[in-house]
C-alpha positions, 0 to 999 in steps of 0.5 A: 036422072030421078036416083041423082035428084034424089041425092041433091039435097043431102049432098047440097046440105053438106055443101052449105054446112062446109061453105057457111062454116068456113066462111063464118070463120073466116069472116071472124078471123079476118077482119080483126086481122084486117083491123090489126093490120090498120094499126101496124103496118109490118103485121099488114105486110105479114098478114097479107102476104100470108093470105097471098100465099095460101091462094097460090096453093091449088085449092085441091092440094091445099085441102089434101095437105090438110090430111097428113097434118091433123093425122100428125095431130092426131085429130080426125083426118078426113071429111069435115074437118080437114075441108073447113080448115082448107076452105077457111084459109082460102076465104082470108084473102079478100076479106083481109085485104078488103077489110084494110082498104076499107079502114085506109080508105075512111077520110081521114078528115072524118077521123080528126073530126071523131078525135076531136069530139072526145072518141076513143079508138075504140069507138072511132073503129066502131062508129066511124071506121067499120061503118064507112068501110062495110061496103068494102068489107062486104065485097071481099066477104062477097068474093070470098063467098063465091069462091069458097062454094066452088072449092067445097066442090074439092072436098070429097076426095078428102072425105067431105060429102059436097056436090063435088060427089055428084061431080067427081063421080060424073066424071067418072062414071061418064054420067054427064048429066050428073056433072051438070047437075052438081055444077048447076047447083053449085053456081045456084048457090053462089048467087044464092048467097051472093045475092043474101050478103049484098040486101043484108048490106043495103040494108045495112048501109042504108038502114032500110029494114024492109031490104035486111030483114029478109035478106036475114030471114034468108041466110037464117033458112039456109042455116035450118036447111044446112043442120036439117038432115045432121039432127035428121039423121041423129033422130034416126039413128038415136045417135048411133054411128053408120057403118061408112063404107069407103070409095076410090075415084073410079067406076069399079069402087062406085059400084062395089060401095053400093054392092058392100052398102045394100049386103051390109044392110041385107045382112045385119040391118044395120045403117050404112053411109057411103064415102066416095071419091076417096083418094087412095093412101086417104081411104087406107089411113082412114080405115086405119084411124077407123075414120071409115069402117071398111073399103074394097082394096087391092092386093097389089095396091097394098104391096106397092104402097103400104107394104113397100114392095118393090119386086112383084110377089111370085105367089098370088095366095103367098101375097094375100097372106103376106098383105093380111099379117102386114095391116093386121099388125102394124094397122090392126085391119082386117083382111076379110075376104077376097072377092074372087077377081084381080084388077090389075094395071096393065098396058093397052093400046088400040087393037089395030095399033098393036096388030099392025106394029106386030106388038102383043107383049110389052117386050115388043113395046119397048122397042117402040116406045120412044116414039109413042105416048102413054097416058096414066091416072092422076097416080100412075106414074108416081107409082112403084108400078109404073118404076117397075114396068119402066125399068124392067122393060126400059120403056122410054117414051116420048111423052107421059100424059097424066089425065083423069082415069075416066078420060085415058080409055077414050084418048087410046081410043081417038088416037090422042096417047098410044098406050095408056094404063089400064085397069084390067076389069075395065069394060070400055077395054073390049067396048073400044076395041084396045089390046091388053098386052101381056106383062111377059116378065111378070112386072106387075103384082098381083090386083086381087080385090080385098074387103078390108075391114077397121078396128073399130068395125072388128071390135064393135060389129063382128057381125058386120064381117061375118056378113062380109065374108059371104061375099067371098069368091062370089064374083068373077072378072067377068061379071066386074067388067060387065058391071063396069060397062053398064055404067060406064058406057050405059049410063046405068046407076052404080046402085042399081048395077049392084042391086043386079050383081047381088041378085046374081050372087043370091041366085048362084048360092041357092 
């Protein structure tokens, strides 16, 4: 608990920075909108409709859609930049809609009566109007305020530090203590700011300083608490750019950024910053816009999504070799070094399930299939993979159940699916007693796990790579599944896990 308590405030300052970001610009562009919208009804209809629309998109589809978009532009695609735009858009709706009902709803008896003692528009909206809609004003800001703290908790799988780090990597990682530690700290802050624009609000409407001042003296220290650690971190560092080290969404990547982290450090002694939870394609185009420096990939990963490969590579060495020319001409990334182990998807199901049905081989599901279900990661199935494994076995079966990855192993075990997608260096396998089964048709490419490396880092920082590359073979399946059990079923600390795999790797080179 103490190493997740030691992580808080920097992941709760990055929130704050997000949520007061992008509430300031939403306030600042919805309520002139919302005054725009007073004084032409079609541009109202046009306004709110807009706004109406960005909220049915699901905030974490809102916020992915924003990577894709600014890399088209050409601007930064992943961290804070793409999470302030997507939690700006989803703030505008109550604070329009609320900054329309209010201005409609000012007695309009009182706005004759501004007319008539010589006020021009301009000062009707600034004396009478805004005035006698601020309570209303401020319960959409207030609404907004609340949402917006819980869909920063989205940002990280586009790149953003927030205390969705501690949640998503909870999730995962089966540290639930982790999960109830982010989302605590999330409500706290909700209130926290709910409470600060309700007293700046009484204290408005009421003209009472002494509910305003610290209302204000209030949100001012949050601002301090929310730039501390950025100008922190600049004295620090002189200015000077981390070596960011990018993750996936599972234990293994965890666990191999802290391992990449403390090497780079041990090595060079050079400053390393950590971004997890990255989506898939988000890490790889983000190591080619060397938005992160370097990352831990998989062969058969690449050949699928990046190269496009849709038959499986007959020769493990021809893939790597063929995977390294590919990104090192079209994305100018390095492939460094191979760590010495495959993670591959494979098919598992419950031992007993399979020992009884007699089903050792995925030729011997396929029969069976269509009265089973499968469960797969949120990727799975819109992966080259799965359209491999299905049409080359014709698997068909009765129900395909998406889930997070960090749940499938415990569904096969309880009984709820009865095949699910495994990764192959995952330690629950043998911990829940599932059966890998043998891809007898060599469906699946090969996994190798790959440091890959940016540009940027290549060009700037050799060293860095040179220190990579003493990582090469240096670590087995085995020692990968012990790794990730010890996180995964023993509540170990990923940074803690890879302090023991290095300590292992530095006692094997002696």
């Amino acid at each position: 608990m103490s190493d997740l308590l030691a992580l808080l405030p920097g992941y709760a300052a990055a929130h704050l920075q997000l949520v007061l970001a992008a509430l300031g610009l939403a306030v600042a562009i919805s309520v002139p909108l919302g005054v725009a919208a007073t004084r032409a009804r079609r541009l109202g209809q046009v306004v709110l409709t807009a706004a109406a629309l960005i909220q049915t998109v699901p905030g974490l589809a809102l916020l992915a859609v924003m990577v894709p978009v600014l890399a088209a532009l050409g601007l930064r695609s992943i961290g804070f930049l793409p999470a302030l735009i997507g939690l700006t858009l989803y703030a505008l709706l109550p604070i329009v809609r609320n900054t329309v009902i209010g201005i409609n709803g000012v007695d309009g008896a009182l706005i004759e009566a501004a007319r008539g003692v010589g006020m021009t528009e301009r000062q009707r909206l600034l004396r009478v109007e805004l005035p006698l809609a601020l309570p209303v004003i401020i319960a959409g800001i207030r609404t907004a305020t609340v949402w917006t703290v819980g869909m920063a908790t989205l940002s990280t799988p586009v790149g953003a530090p927030s205390l969705g780090n501690l949640i998503f990597s909870g999730l995962q990682t089966r540290r639930y203590a982790s999960v109830v530690l982010g989302s605590a700290a999330a409500a706290a802050l909700a209130l926290v700011l709910d409470g600060l624009v309700h007293a700046s609000e009484v204290g408005l409407a009421r003209r009472r300083r002494a509910a305003l001042v610290p209302s204000l003296a209030g949100l001012a220290l949050l601002v301090v608490a929310a730039l501390a650690p950025v100008a922190s971190r600049l004295l620090e560092r002189g200015g000077e750019r981390p070596i960011v080290i990018g993750a996936k969404t599972f234990t293994e990547q965890y666990v191999l950024s802290e391992l990449l982290a403390q090497w780079v450090t041990r090595g060079t002694g050079l400053t390393t910053e950590i971004r997890s939870s990255l989506g898939s394609t988000v890490a790889y185009d983000a190591l080619a816009r060397d938005e992160i420096d370097v990352y831990v990939d998989y062969s058969g990963t690449l050949w699928a999504t990046i190269l496009k490969k849709t038959a499986p590579p007959t020769d493990r060495a021809a893939a790597l070799a063929e995977v390294a020319r590919f990104v090192r001409e079209r994305d100018g990334i390095e492939l460094v070094c191979d760590l010495g182990f495959e993670n591959a998807y494979a098919l598992a199901m419950r031992a007993s399930d399979a020992e009884r049905l007699g089903i050792r081989r995925i030729a011997d599901l396929a029969p069976r299939a269509p009265v089973m279900s499968i469960g797969g990661d949120y990727e799975f199935f819109s992966r080259p993979e799965w359209r491999a494994l299905r049409d080359t076995y014709d698997l068909r079966f009765a129900s395909e159940r998406s889930m997070d990855s960090s749940l499938m192993y415990q569904a096969a075990a309880a009984g709820d699916v009865d095949v699910i997608s495994a990764f192959s260096t995952d330690g629950r396998i043998a911990a829940l007693d599932l059966r890998v089964l043998e891809d007898d048709r060599g469906a699946i490419p090969p996994y190798d796990a790959i440091v890959l490396a940016s540009a940027r880092l290549a060009r700037e920082h050799p060293e860095v790579l040179t220190a990579l590359r003493g990582l090469a073979r240096t670590i087995d399946a085995r020692a990968m599944r012990e790794a990730n059990l010890a996180v995964d079923e023993h509540g170990a600390a990923p940074a803690e896990v890879a302090r023991r795999m290095l300590a292992g790797i530095a006692t094997a080179d002696r």
